[in-house]
N, C-alpha and C positions, 0 to 999 in steps of 0.2 A: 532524609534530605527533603526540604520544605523549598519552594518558591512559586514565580508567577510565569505563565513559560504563554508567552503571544504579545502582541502590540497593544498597548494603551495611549499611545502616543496619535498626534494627528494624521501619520500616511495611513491612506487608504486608497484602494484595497490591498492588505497584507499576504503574502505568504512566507511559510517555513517550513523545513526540516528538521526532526526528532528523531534521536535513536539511542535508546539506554537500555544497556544490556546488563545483567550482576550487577546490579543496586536496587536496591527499593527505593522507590521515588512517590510523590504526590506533591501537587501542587493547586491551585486554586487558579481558578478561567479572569483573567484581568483585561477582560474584552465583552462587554455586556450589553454595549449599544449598536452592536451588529449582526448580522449572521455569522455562526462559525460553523467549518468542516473541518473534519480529522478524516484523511485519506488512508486506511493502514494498510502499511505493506508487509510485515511481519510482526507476529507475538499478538500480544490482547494487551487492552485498556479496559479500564474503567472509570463509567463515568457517576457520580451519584449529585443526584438531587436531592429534594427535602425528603421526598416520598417514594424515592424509585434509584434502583441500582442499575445501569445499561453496559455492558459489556460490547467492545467493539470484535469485528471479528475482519481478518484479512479478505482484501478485496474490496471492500467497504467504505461504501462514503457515510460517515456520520455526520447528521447535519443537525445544528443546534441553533434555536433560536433567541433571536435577542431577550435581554429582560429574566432570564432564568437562570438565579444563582445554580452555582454547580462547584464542586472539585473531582479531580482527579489522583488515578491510582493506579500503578501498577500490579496487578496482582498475582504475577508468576516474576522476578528480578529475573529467575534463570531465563528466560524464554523471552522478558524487557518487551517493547513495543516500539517500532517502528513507525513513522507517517511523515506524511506533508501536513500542515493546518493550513489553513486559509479564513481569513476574515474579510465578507466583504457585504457589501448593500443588494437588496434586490435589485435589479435594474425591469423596467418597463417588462424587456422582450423576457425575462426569466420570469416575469408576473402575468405574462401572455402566454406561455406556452409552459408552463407547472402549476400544479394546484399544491406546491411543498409549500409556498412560503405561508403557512399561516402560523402568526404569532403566539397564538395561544398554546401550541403544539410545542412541549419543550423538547422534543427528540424525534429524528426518525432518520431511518438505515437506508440504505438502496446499495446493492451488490452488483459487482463486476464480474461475472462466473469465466469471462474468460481471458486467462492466466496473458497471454500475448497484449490484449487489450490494457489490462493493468501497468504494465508496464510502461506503454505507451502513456497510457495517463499520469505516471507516475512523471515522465519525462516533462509532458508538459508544464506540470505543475513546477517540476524542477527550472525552467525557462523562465516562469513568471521570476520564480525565485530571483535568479539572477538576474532579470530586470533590476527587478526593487534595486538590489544590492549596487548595480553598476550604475543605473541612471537613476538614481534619488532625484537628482533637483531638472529633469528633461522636462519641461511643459507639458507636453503629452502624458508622462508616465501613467497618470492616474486610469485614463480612459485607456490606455494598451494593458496595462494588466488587468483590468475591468472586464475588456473585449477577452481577454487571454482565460479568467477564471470562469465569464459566464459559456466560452465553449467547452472546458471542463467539464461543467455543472451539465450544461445539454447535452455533450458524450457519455456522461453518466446514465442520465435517464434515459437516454436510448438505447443503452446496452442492458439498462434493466430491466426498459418494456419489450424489446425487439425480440420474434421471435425465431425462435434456434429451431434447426433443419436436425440436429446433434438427438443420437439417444437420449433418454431419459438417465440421470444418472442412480442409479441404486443407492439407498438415502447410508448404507451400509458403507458405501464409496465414499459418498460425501461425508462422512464421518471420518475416515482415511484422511481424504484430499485436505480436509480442517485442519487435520493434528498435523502432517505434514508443511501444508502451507503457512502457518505459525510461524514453527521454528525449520527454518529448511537447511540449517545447521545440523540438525538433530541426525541421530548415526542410528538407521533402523535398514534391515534388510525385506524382504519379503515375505519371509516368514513371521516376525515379527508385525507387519503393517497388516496379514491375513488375519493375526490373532487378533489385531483390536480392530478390525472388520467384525470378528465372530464367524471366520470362514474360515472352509478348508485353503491351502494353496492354490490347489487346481481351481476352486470355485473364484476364491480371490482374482487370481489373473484373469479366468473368464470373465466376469461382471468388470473387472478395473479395463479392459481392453474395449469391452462392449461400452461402454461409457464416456472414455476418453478417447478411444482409439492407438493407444499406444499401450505396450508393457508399462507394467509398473516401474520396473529399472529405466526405461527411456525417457519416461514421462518426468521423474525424479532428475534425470540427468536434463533432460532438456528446459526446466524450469532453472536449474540453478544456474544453468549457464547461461541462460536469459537473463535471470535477477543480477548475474557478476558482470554482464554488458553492461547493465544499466550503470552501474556500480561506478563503474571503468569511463563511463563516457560524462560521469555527472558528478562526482568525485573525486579529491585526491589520496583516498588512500591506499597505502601499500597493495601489490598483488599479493602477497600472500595473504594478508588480512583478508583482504574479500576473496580469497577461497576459502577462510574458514568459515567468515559471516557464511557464505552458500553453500558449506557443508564438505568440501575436500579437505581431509588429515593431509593429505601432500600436495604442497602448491607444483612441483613438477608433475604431477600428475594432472594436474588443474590444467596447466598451461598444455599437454597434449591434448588432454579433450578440448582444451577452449581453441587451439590451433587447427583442430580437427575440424569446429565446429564455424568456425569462422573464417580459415583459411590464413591467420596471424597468428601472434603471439598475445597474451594479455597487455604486453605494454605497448607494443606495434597497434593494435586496436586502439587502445589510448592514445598515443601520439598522432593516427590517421585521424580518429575524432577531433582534437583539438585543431587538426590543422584544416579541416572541414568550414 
């Protein structure tokens, strides 16, 4: 499956949502006269230039500059890639306070390590989104979603310069936390997530608690049921679908934890959010 997936047209600043899961896909960047970012929130991308292959990774602002042919790939379908994109112009204050925008630099990454914050940015972006979508032709639009992308962009870089009070995490972890945060779909227990640590059990839980501060099971459970709010408040589809996208085989199961965890039900959260 071939095509062009962003704005070429004249609104600007753009944003969207992407999510293909079991298909292989590529497509070619039809947006060359501006900045772009790809926000991932689950699975991997790829991104290849003339001379260089860049693999996106969850958490991650990839930020691409103008002028620099590219295509794109998925390169796992089972595992698919999730994001926000966003196309939009330097402005002044982003060319006052980053040293990112420089043009000749076809790529660079900047990480969100913490899992609540992503979220949050995730949402935002979702906001612009439906800007654009519901006031297309508002006078204002252009300069509110402007304003809306360039505080994205500086919650970014502040979550990737600011410094964390947080253990160090064991790079053994963070190789866990990676495969995990992918596909948070994905059906592994603990003993399975120690093995491709290269750890015993017991060592595993120590270093993952030392790390995160939570179990492994809580930490697993309490990311999914975040990613399924997000889901729930920014989305319409089925609750059962977004308990599988975040990895519950049984949506009544889903709906106690997420009951438990929120004090609703999936759809009562959804219907208080809309009506917020």
């Amino acid at each position: 499956m071939r095509g062009v997936i962003g704005s070429t047209g004249p609104m600007m600043p753009m944003t969207g949502y992407f999510n293909s899961r079991s298909e292989p896909r590529q497509w070619v960047e039809g947006n060359l006269a501006h900045w772009n970012g790809y926000f991932t929130l689950r699975g991997k991308g790829e991104v290849r230039f003339a001379n260089e292959t860049v693999q996106t990774s969850v958490g991650e602002l990839l930020l691409l500059a103008p002028g620099h042919r590219r295509n794109y790939r998925i390169p796992d379908p089972r595992m698919g890639w999730e994001f926000y994109w966003l196309h939009f112009r330097m402005t002044p204050r982003l060319g006052e306070q980053l040293d990112w925008f420089e043009p000749s630099r076809p790529w660079q990454s900047h990480g969100v390590t913490n899992v609540s914050l992503r979220v949050e940015l995730a949402s935002q972006l979702e906001a612009a989104h439906r800007f654009n979508l519901t006031e297309p032709d508002l006078p204002q639009r252009e300069a509110i979603v402007e304003a809306l992308l360039e505080a994205f962009v500086l919650r970014v870089a502040s979550a990737a310069t600011s410094p964390s009070g947080a253990s160090p995490v064991d790079p053994r972890i963070e190789r866990v936390l990676e495969y995990f945060h992918c596909d948070l779909a994905t059906s592994v227990n603990v003993d399975q997530l120690a093995e491709i640590a290269g750890l015993s059990r017991s060592q595993f839980c120590l270093l993952f608690r030392r790390g995160t501060g939570r179990s492994p099971q809580a930490y697993m459970e309490d990311r999914r049921l975040e990613m399924a709010a997000h889901y729930l408040r920014t989305t319409g589809q089925p609750v059962a679908e977004i308990a599988e996208m975040v990895g519950f085989a049984s949506p009544f199961y889903f709906t106690q934890r997420f009951r438990r965890r929120h004090g609703l039900s999936p759809s009562g959260y959804r219907g208080q959010h809309k009506r917020s």
